[in-house]
N, C-alpha and C positions, 0 to 999 in steps of 0.2 A: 930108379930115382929120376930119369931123365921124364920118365912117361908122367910122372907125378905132376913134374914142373911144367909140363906141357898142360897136362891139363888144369892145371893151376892158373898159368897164365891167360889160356883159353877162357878159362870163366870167370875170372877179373876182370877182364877187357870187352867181357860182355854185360857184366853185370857189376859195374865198377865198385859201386859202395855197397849194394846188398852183397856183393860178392866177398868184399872185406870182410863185413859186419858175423856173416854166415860161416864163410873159412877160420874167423879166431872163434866162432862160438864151439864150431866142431871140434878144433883142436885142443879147447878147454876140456872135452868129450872125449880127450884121445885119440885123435886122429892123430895118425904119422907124419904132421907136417910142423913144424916148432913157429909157437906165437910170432918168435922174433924174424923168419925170414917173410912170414905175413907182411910183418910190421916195415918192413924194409924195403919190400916189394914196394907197399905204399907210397916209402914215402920217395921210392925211386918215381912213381907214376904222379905225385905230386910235383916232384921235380921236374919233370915232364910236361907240366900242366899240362896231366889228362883230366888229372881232378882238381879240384880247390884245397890250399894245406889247408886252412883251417877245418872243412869237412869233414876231409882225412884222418886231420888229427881226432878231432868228435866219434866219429865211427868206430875208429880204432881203438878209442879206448873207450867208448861203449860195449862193443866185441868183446874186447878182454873181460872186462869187468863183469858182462853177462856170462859169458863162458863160467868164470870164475865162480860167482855165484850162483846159476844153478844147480853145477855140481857139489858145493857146497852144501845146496838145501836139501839135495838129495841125500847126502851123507847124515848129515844133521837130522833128518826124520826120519831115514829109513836103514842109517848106519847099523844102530845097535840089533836090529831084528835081521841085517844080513850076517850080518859078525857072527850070528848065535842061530845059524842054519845049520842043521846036519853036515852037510860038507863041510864048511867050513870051523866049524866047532870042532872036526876028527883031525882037519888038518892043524890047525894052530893050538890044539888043547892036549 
């Protein structure tokens, strides 16, 4: 966990709002890291002013919201024909 944070931290401070933007879209994706300590990180580094809150807040709920949504659309077009795959058809039927 600690190595996570580490390297979490490391690539926000490098890459402050793409690194935002990119961290909640992955985690939308399932990455082991939860939106919310993303989100909090933020707004610790806004409080900081490393970054601008209003930016912060922009990005970050850009992030979420694209996260959200592409998985979304993935499920949404490509749900029904994974659902109804041989593996998964033996396991769930």
């Amino acid at each position: 966990m600690e190595e996570g944070l580490s390297f979490l931290t490391t690539y926000l401070e490098e890459f402050t709002y793409i690194g935002i933007f990119t961290i909640l879209i992955l985690a939308g994706f399932g990455l082991p890291i939860p939106e919310e300590i993303v989100l909090v990180f933020s707004g610790y580094l806004a409080f900081l002013e490393y970054t601008k809150f209003s930016s912060t807040v922009l990005i970050a709920l850009l992030g979420v919201l694209a996260g959200d949504f592409i998985l979304f659309s993935f499920g949404r077009r490509w749900g029904y024909v994974v659902l109804n795959s041989p593996p998964l058809k033996l396991a769930f039927y």
